[in-house]
BAVEXTOR-22360 format. One record per residue: x, y, z of N, C-alpha, C in turn; residue in three letters. Coordinates in steps of 0.001 Angstrom, whole numbers, plus 500000, padded with zeros to 6 digits. Layout:
! BAVEXTOR-22360
XYZXYZXYZAla...
! end
This chain:
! BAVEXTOR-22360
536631809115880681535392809124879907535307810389879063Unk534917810170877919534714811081876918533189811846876895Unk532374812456876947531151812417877371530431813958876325Unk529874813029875287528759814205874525527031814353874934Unk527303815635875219525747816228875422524759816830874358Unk524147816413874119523343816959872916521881817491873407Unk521951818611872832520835820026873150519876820128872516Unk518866820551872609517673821027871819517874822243871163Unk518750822785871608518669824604871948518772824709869824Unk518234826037869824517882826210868353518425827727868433Unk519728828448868033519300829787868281519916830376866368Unk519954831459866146520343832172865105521980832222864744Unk522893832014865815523922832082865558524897831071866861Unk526244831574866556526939830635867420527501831879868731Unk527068832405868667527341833429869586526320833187870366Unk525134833174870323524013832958871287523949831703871834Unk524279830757870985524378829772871424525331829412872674Unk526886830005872436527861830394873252527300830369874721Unk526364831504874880525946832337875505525106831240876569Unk524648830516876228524145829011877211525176828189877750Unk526013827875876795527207826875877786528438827279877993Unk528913828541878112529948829258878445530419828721879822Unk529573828847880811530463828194882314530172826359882450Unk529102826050881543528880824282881799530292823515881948Unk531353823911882131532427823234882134532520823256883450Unk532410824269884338532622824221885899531929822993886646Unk531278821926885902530132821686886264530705819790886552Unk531456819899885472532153818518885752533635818929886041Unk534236820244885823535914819739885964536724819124887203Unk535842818776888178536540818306889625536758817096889290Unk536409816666888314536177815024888276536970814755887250Unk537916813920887847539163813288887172539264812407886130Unk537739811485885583537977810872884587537299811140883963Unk536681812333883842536093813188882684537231813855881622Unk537268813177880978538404813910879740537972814614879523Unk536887814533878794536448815746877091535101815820877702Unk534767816823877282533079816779877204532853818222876343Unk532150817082875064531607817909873661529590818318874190Unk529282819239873915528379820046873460527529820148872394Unk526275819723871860525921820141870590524948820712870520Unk524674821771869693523208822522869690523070822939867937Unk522029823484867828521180823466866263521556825256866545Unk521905825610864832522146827141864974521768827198863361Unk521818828377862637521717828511861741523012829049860744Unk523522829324861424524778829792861272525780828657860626Unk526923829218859810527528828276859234528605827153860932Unk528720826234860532529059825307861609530426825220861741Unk530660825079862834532009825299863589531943824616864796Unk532977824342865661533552823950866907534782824791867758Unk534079824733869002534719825369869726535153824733870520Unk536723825101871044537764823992871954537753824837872901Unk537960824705874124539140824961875343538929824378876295Unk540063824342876702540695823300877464539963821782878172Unk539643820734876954538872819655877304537178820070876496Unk537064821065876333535567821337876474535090821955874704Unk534315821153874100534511821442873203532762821199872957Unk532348822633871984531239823155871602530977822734870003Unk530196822318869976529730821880868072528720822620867868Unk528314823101866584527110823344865911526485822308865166Unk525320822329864930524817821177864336523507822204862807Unk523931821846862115523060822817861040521815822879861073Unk520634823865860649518906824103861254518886824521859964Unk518934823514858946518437824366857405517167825314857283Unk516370825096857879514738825672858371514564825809859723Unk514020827256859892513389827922861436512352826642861735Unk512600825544862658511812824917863015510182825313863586Unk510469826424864404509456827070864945508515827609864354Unk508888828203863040508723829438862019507872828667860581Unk507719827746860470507667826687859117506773825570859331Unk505175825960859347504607825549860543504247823836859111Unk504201824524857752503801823363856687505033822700856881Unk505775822877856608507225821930856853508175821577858016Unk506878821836859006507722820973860541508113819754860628Unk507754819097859795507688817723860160509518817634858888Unk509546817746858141510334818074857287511544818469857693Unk511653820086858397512914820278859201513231819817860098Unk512008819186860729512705818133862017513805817113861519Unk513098816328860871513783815520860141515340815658859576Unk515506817159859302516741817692858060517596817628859802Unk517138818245860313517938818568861496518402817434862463Unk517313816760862227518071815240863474518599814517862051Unk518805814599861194519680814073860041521212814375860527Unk520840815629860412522118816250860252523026816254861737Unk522162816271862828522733815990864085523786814517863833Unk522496813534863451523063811976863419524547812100862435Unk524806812528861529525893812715861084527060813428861590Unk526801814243862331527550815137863289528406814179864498Unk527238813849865358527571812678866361527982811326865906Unk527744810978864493528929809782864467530017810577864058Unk530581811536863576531831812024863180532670812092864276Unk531964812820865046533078813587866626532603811885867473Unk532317811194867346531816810132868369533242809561867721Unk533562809072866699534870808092865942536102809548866181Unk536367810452865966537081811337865804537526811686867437Unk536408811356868304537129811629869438537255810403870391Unk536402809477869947536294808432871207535278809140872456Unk534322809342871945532925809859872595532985808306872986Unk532491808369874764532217806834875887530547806867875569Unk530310808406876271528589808432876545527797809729875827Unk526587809372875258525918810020874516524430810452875099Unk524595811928875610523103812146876387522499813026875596Unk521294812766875586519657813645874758519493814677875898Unk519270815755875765518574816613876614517469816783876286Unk516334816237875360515065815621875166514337815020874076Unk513233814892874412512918813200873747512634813585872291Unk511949814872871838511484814709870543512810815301869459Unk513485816135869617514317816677868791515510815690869087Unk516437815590869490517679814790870050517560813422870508Unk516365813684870815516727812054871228516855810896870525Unk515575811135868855516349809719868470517647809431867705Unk517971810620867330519293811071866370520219810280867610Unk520592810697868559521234810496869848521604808864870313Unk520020808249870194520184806751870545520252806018869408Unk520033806332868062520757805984866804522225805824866518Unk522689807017867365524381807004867246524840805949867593Unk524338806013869072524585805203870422524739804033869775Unk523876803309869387523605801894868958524315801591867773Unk524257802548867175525220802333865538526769802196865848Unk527163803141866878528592802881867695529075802182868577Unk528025801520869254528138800726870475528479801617871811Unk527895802785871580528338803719873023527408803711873985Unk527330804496874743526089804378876139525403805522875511Unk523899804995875814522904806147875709522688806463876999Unk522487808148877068521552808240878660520437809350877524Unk519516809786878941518291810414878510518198811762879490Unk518167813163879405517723813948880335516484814172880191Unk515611814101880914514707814662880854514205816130881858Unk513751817207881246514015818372882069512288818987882085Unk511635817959881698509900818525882226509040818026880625Unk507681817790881585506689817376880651506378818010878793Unk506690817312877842506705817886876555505084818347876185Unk503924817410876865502980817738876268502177818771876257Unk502656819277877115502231820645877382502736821787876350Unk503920821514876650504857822573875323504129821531873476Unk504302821293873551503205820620872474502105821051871779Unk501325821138872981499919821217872897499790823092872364Unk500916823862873127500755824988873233501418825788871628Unk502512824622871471503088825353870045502331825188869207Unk501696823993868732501103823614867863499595824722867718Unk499052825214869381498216826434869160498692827263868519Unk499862827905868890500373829170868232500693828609866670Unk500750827673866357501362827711865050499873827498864233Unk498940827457864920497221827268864522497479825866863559Unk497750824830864367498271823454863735497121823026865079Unk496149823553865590495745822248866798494663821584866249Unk494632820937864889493791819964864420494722818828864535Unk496428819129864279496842817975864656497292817580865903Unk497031818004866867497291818074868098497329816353868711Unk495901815724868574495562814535868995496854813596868080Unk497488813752866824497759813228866049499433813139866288Unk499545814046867032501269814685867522501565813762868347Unk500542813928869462501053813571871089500593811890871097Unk499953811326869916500154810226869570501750809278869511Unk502008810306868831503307810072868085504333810253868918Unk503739811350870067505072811723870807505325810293871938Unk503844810259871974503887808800873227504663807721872911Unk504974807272871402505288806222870765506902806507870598Unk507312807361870531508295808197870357509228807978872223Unk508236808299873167508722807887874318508945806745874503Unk508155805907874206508127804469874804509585803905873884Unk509683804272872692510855803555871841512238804006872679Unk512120805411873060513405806197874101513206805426875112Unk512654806005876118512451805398877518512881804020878106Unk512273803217876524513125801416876627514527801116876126Unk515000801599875196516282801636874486517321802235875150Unk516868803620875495518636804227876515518716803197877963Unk520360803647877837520672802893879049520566803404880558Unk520067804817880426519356805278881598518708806666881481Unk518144806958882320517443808488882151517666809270883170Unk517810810010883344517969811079884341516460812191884336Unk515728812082885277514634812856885349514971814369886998Unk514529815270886140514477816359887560513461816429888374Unk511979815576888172511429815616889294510883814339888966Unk510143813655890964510209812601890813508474812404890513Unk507940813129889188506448812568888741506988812494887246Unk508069813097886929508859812410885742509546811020886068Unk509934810467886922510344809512887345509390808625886911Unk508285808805887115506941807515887289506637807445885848Unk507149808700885014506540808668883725507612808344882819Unk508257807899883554509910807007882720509188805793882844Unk509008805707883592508832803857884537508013803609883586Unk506786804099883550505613803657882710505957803511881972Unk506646804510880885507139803945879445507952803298879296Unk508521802504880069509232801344879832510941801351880473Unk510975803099880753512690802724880868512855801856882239Unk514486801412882067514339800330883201515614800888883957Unk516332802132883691517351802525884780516929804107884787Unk516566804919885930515732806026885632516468806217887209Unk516931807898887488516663808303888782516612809755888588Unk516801810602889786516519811442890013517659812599889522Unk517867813608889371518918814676888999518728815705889440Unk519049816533889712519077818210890392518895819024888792Unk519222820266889107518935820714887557520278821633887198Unk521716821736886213522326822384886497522750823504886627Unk522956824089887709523314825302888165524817825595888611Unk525629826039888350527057826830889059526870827581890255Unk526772827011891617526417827759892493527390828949892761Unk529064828568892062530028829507892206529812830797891547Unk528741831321890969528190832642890100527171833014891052Unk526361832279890771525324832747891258525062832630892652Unk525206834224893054525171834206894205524932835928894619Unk524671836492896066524101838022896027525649838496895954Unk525171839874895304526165840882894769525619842305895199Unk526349843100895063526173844250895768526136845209894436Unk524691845128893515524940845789892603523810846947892162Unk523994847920891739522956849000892256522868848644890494Unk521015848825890244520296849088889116520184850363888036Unk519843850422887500519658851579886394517995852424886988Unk517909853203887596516791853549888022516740853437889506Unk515212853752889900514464853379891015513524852449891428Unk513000852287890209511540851897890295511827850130890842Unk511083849387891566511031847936891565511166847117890458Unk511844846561889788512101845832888627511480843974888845Unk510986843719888069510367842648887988511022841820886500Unk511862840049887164512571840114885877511819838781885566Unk511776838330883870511846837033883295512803836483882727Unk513146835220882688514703835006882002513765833207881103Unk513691833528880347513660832065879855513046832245877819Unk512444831359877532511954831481876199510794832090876285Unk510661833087874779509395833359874841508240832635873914Unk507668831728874561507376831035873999505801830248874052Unk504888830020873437503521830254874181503133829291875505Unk504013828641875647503898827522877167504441828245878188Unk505268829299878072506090829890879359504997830968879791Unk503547831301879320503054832017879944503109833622879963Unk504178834067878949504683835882879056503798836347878828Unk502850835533878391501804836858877716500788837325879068Unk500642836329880134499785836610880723500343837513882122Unk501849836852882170502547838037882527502402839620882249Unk502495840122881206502606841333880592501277841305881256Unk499845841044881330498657841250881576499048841389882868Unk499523840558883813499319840307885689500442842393885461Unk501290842519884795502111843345884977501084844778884756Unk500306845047883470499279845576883450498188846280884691Unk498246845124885685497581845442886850498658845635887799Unk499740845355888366500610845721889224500460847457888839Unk500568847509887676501219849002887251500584849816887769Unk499158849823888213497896850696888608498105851008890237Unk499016850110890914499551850058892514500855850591892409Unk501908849955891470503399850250891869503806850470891048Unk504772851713890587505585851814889475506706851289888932Unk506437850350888922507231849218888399507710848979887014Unk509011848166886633509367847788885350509371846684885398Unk509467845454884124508933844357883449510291844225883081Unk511394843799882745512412843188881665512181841478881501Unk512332841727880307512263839730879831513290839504878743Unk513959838700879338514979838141878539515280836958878244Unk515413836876876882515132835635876097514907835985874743Unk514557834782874143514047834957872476512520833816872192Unk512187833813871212511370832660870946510113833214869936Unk509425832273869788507957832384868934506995833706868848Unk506939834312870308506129834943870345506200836310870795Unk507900836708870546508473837816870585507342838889870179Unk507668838660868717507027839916868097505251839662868665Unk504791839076868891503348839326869145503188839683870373Unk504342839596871825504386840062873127504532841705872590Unk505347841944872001505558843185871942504481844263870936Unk503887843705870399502847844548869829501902844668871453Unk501565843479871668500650843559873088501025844718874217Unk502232844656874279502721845907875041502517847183874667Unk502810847070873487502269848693872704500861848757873246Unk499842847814872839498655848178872982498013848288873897Unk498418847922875070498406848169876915499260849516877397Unk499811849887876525500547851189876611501430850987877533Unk502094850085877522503705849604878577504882850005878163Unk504671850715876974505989850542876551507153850959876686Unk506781852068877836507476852656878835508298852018880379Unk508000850655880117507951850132881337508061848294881033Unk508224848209879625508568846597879818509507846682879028Unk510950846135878829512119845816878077512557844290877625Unk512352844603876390512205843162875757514260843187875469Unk514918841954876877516111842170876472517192841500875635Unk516284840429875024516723839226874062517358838411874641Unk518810837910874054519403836608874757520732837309875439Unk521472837228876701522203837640876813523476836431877557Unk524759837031877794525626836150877514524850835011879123Unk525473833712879498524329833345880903525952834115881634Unk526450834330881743527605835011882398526923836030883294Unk526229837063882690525926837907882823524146838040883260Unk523886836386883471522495836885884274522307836598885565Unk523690836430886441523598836828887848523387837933888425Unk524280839165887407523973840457887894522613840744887186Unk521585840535886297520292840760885985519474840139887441Unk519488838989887601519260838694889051519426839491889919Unk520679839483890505520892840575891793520382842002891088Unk520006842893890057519130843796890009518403843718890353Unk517373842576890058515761842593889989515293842216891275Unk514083842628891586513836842922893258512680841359893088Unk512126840878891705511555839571891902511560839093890672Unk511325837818890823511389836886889342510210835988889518Unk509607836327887948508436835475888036508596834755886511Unk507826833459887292507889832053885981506553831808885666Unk505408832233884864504291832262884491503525830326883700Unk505213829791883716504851828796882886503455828070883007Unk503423827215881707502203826239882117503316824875881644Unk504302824696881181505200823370881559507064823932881181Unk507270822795882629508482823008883156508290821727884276Unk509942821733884360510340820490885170510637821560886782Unk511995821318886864512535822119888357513443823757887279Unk512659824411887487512923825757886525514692826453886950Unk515410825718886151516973826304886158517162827831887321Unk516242828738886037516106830237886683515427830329888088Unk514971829304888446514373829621890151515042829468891092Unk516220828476890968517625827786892006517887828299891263Unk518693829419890104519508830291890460518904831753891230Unk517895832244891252517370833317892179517641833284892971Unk516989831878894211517280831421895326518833831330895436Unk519530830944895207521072831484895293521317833079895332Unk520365833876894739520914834735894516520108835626895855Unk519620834934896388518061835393897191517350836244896858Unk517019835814896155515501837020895444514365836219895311Unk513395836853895751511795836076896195511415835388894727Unk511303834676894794510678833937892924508943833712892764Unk508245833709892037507027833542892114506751832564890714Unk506110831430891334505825830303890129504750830020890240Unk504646828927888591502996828612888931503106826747889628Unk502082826485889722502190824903890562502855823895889237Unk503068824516888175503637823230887003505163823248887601Unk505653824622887517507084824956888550507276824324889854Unk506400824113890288506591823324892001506393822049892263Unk505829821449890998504940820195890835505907819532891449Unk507566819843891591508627818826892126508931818436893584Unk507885819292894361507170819137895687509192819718896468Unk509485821067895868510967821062896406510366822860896509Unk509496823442896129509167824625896269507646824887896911Unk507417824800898244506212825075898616505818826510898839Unk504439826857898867504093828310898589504095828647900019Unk504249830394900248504744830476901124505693830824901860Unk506248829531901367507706828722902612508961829341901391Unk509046828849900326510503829125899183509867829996898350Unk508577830502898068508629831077896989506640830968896890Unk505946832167896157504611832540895792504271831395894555Unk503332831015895323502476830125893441501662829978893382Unk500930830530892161500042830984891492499554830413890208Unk498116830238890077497600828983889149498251830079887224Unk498786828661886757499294829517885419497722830145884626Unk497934830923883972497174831700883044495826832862883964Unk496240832973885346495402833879886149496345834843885946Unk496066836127885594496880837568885255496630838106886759Unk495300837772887026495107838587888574495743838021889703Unk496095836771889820496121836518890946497852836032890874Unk498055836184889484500047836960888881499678837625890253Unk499284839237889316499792839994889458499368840707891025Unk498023839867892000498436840055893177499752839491894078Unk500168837828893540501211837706894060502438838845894176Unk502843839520892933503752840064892099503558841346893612Unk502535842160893357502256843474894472502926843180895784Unk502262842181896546502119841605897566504084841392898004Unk504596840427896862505754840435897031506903841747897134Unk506477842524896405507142843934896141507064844651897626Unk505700844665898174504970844953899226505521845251900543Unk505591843721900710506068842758902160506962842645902419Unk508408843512903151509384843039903187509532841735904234Unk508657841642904735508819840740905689508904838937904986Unk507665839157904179507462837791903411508456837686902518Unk509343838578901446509936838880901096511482837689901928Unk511365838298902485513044838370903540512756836474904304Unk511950835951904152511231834579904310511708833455903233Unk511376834393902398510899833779901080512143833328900577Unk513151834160900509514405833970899505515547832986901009Unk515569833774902213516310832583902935515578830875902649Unk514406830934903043514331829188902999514453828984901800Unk514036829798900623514554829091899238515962828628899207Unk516700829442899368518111829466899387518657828273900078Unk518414828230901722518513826824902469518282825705901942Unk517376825369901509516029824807900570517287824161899278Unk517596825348898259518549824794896815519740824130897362Unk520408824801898281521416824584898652521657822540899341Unk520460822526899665520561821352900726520388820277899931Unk519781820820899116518869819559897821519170819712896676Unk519450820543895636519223820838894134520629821584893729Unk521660821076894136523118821375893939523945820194893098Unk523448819366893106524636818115892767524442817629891664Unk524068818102890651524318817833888827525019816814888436Unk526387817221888830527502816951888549528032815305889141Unk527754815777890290527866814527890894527012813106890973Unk525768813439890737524450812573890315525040811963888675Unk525340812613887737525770812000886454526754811460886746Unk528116812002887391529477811424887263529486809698887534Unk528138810003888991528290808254889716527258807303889147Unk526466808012887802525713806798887270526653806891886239Unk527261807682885675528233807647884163529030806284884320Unk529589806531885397530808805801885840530486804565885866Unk529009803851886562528224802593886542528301802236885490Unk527655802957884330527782802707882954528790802228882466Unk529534802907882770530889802803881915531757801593882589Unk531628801167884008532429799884884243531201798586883275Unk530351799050883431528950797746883415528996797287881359Unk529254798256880850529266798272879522530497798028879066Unk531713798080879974533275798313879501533259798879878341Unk532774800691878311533641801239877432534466802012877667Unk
! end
């Protein structure tokens, strides 16, 4: 089987981009009738492909900052799933692409099941957490929420056409499951979320400093919550002398970081951009906790890798909604957009070695037992596909 994945991911160049699927190959190579497996993501950068050995990376062109272009969103969406759809029939005939997966519904997905159908290949669907939320929240920041009602219209209609058309979906938790069903898809199960457990794992690595380090790893972006972070961090600071690093990129970079100036942090939070994912096991094993502020997310990548790495994680209930992280027991959670009751979790955790030393074993037990098998969950529905469709 030949097998293309297609990404949402949007970054500035092909180096950053890199920087996300550098080990995704570990992820299927045990499996023997996986030939090829192509990659695609949106960059701005002039377009290229990257080979080795079986594993091959595409760019897909972003004529316009989608994020950034709030009158002509609707416009670059468009230029961009254009330009995807042309991409994926090229390498789909050029390589003998079997199966064609969306990693989500509004950017990729219909470019994706367009191919599919225009080629006669298999569609699948990932789904990796609720859009309307991230929706609701960009469209604030982009001060677009008059069309808000008018979006998530569209987005619903937009699901139901996906949801019925691919030939299956893969959801990471099972209240995404129910919200496949409803919209119509008719082969839907469950997926883990992928992680390389062979990286991530504890290391014996001493930090830059003293102080307790408190890390973020994801987008910055107005649904992930940083801002109210930096606030819960605001109040930790008055108990523990603590540092903040967040790493990532997104929308609301530059307006997190004026906010920091003006809370006078700026001594104490490090904005660390995108870095290679190679290299955020040892950011992990630095940081003494990791907190996910989101207000939407599916089963949060960065939380099963912590828990591998055993470090206490602190989420909000949109993060747990997958009933695989109870408070407590794997990990602190805390209602999204409370700064106080962040940033008492945040103390408390720093605090307690006891809760602490709780927290990261049953997480760990916890990923390990349940939220490991990526690889193997796709390989044995791929494979269904692929006898059931004979391609």
């Amino acid at each position: 089987m030949n097998i293309a994945i297609v990404s949402p991911l949007r970054v500035n160049t092909f180096t950053e981009g890199y920087c996300f699927f550098e080990d995704f190959p570990e992820l299927f190579k045990n499996y023997e009738d996986v030939r090829e497996i192509h990659v695609f993501f949106f960059t701005r950068s002039k377009g290229r492909t990257y080979f080795s050995n079986d594993f091959y990376l595409h760019t897909v062109s972003m004529p316009l900052k989608i994020d950034q272009h709030p009158i002509l969103l609707p416009l670059s969406i468009f230029l961009c799933q254009l330009n995807l759809l042309v991409s994926l029939l090229k390498i789909i005939k050029a390589y003998n692409v079997n199966i064609i997966e969306a990693n989500d519904v509004l950017l990729t997905g219909p470019p994706s099941l367009l191919a599919a159908k225009l080629s006669r290949r298999i569609s699948t669907l990932y789904v990796a957490g609720p859009m309307e939320e991230t929706i609701k929240h960009k469209l604030g920041f982009l001060k677009m929420k008059s069309f808000t009602g008018i979006a998530l219209k569209f987005f619903i209609i937009l699901k139901k056409m996906l949801f019925s058309n691919v030939d299956h979906v893969f959801c990471v938790t099972r209240y995404l499951i129910e919200d496949a069903k409803k919209y119509g898809a008719k082969s839907v199960s469950w997926t883990p979320t992928d992680v390389n457990a062979k990286i991530f794992k504890p290391m014996n690595i001493s930090k830059e400093g003293n102080k307790p380090r408190i890390l973020y790893i994801g987008r910055l972006d107005p649904d992930k919550g940083v801002s109210y972070l930096i606030d819960a961090f605001n109040i930790v600071r008055s108990q523990v002398d603590a540092e903040l690093h967040l790493i990532g990129a997104g929308l609301e970079r530059e307006k997190l970081e004026k906010k920091v100036v003006s809370l006078g942090l700026s001594d104490s939070v490090y904005f660390r951009g995108i870095i290679h994912h190679r290299k955020i096991p040892v950011e992990i094993n630095k940081c003494d906790v990791i907190v996910l502020p989101s207000f939407s997310e599916g089963i949060p990548r960065i939380a099963v890798e912590a828990a591998l790495c055993l470090k206490p994680i602190i989420l909000t209930p949109i993060c747990s909604a997958s009933g695989f992280f109870e408070h407590g027991v794997h990990a602190m959670i805390v209602p999204p957009g409370n700064a106080y009751e962040l940033a008492r979790a945040i103390i408390r955790v720093l605090t307690d070695k006891t809760l602490r030393e709780r927290l990261v074993i049953n997480a760990q037990d916890m990923v390990r037992r349940k939220l490991l098998s990526y690889g193997e969950e796709h390989i044995r529905i791929y494979r269904t596909l692929y006898i059931l469709k004979g391609k």
